[in-house]
ZANU-960337 format. One record per residue (C-alpha): residue in one letter; x, y, z. Coordinates in nm, 2 decimals, always signed. Example, Ala and Ser with C-alpha at 12.3 -4.5 7.8 and 13.67 -1.06 7.14 Angstrom:
# ZANU-960337
R;A;+1.23;-0.45;+0.78
R;S;+1.37;-0.11;+0.71
//
This chain:
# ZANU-960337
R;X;+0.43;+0.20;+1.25
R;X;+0.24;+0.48;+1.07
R;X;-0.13;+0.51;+1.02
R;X;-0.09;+0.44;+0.65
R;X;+0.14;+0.12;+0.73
R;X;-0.12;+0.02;+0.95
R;X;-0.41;+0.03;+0.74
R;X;-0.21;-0.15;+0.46
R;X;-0.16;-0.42;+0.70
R;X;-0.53;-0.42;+0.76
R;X;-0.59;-0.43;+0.39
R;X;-0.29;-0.71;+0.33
R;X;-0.47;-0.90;+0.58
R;X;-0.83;-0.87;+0.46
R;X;-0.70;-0.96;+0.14
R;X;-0.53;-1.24;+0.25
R;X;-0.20;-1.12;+0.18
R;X;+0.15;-1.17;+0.30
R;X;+0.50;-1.04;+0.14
R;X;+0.58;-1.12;-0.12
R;X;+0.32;-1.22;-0.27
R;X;+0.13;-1.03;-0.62
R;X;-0.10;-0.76;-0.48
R;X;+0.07;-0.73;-0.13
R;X;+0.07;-0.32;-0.02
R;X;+0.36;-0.18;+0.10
R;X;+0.43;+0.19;+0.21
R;X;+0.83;+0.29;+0.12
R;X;+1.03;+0.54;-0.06
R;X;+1.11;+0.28;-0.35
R;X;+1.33;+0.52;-0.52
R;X;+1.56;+0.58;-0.22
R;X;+1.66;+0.92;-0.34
R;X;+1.72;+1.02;+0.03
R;X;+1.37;+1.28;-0.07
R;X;+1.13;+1.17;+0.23
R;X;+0.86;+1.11;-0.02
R;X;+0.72;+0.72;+0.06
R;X;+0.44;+0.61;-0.13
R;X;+0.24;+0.30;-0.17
R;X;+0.37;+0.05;-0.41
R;X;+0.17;-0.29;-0.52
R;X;+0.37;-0.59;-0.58
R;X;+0.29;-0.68;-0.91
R;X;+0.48;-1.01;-1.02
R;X;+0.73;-1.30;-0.89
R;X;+1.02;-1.12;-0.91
R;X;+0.96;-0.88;-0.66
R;X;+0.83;-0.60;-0.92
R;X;+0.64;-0.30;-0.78
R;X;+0.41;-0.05;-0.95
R;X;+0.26;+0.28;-0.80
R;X;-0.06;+0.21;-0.66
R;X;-0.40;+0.41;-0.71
R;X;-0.45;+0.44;-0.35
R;X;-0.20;+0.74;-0.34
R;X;-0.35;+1.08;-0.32
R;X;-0.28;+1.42;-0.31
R;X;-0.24;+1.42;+0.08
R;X;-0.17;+1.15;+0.33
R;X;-0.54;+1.23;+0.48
R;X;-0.69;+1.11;+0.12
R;X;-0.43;+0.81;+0.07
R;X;-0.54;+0.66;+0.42
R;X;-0.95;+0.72;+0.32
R;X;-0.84;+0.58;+0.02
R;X;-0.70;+0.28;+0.17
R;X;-1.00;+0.28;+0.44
R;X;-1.26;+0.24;+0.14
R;X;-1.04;-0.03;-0.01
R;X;-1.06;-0.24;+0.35
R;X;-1.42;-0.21;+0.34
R;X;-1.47;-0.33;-0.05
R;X;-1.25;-0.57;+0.06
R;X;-1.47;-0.70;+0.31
R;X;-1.79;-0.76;+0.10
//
């Protein structure tokens, strides 16, 4: 497991979120072009839909502060 994988979990968690369920984080290369280009995807209805989420940034040092500050919001 990957630092950004972990922190989702962390987030998931503090959320009170499990797969599948609306708003559940996941790290993955949803297009599956065989490009090693994962990114964090939100599930966004029943049906297992997924949209790109805002904690992506330009480098995988900003998407894990990203995801960091979204923990601690979280939180309060």
């Amino acid at each position: 497991m990957n630092t950004t994988e972990r922190l989702l979990q962390e987030l998931n968690e503090v959320r009170g979120l499990t797969y599948p369920m609306k708003g559940y984080s996941y790290f993955a290369d949803v297009v599956g072009n065989g490009i090693a280009m994962p990114r964090v995807y939100i599930i966004v209805n029943a049906n297992g839909g997924v949209t790109y989420s805002g904690l992506n940034k330009g480098t995988s040092r900003k998407r894990c502060d990203a995801i960091r500050l979204a923990i601690d919001a979280a939180k309060t």
